[in-house]
N, C-alpha and C positions, 0 to 999 in steps of 0.2 A: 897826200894833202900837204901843201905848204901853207905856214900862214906866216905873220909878221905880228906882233905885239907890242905896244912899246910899253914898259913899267919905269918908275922913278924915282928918283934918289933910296934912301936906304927902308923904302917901306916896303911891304907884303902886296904884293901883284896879285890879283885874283883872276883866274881867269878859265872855260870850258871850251874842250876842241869836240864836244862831243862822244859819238859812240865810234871806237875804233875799229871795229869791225865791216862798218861801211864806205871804210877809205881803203885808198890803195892800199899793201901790205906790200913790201915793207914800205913806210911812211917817215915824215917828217913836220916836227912844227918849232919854225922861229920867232924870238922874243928878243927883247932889246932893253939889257939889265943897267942900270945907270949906281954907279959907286958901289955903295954893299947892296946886293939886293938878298930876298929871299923870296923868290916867288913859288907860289903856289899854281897848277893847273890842275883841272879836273876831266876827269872823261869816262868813259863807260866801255862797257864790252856786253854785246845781246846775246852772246853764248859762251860755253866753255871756251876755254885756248892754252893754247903751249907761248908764249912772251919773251922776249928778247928788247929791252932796254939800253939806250945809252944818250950822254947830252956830250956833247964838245962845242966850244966855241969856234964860233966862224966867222971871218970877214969880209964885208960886201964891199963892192967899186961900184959906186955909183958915180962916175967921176969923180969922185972923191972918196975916203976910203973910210968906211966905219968898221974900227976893229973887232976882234974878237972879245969877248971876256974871256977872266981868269978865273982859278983856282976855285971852276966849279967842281961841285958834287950834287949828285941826285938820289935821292931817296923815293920810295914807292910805298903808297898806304893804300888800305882799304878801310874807307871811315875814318876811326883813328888808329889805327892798327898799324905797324909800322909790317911794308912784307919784306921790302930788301933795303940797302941802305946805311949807313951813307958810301957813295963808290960813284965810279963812272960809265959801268955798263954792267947789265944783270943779263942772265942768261938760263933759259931752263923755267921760267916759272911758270907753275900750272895757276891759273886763276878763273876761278868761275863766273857768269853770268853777275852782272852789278851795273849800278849806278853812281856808287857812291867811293872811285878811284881816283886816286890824283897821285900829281909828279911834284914834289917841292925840292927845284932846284935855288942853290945858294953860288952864290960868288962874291964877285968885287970886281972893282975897274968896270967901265962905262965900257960895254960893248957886246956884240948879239952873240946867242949863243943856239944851237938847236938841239931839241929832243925826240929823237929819232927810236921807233920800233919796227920790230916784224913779228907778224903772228901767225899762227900755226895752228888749225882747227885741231881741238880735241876729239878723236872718235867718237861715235856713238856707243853705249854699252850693246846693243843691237848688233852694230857693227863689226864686233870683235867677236859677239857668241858666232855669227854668224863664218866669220874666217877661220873660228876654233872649230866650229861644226864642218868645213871645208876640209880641215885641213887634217882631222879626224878619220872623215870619208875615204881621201887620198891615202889617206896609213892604214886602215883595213882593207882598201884594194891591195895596195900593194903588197901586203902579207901574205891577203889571199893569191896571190900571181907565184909569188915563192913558193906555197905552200903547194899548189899547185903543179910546179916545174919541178918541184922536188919528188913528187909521188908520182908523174907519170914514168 
């Protein structure tokens, strides 16, 4: 998903990209931070996932060239719960099933910046009995095939 947002001068942008799960993986969404900004986005996830976060400033040509922003950082909450933070790219978080996720990136200087993920399905607990049950099966054949070749 791409988006575009515009927020302004030095106040609190609010804004929802939704549930991430339903966009492409890995994704992106950009915004357009004017002077000091600190904005806020919100979005969800309808299952468990493995998360990889980061924002960087980018600049578009549109004939004309709107710069990047500066001296962002992003921080990751669930509700008010601070989970990574502050930094420019997270990596590794497990996060569960929620509604109530948001990204509050900060910077300064007038110009777009985007905040880009990839996610990663978490297994099912089903999932794993099930390959540990597999992989079980395969270790008692094989024992038994040893044990086997050894006594005849």
């Amino acid at each position: 998903m791409a988006a575009l947002a515009v927020c302004s001068s030095a106040h609190a942008f609010t804004t929802s990209i939704g549930d991430l799960q339903t966009q492409v993986s890995p994704g992106s969404a950009m915004f357009l931070g004017q002077f000091s900004f600190n904005d806020t986005i919100g979005f969800s996830l309808s299952a468990p996932t493995m998360a990889a976060f980061a924002v960087q400033g980018q600049t578009l040509n549109l004939g004309y060239v709107i710069p990047a922003a500066g001296a962002l950082s992003l921080s990751i909450y669930k509700g008010a719960t601070l989970l990574a933070g502050p930094g420019i790219s997270f990596s590794g978080l497990s996060l569960v099933a929620g509604t109530d996720y948001s990204f509050q990136v900060a910077g300064s200087g007038s110009g777009l910046y985007s905040v880009n993920w990839y996610l990663s399905p978490v297994p099912e607990p089903e999932s794993l009995a099930l390959a540990l049950a597999g992989l079980g099966a395969v270790g008692t054949l094989m024992r038994r095939r040893r044990h086997n070749g050894e006594t005849s």
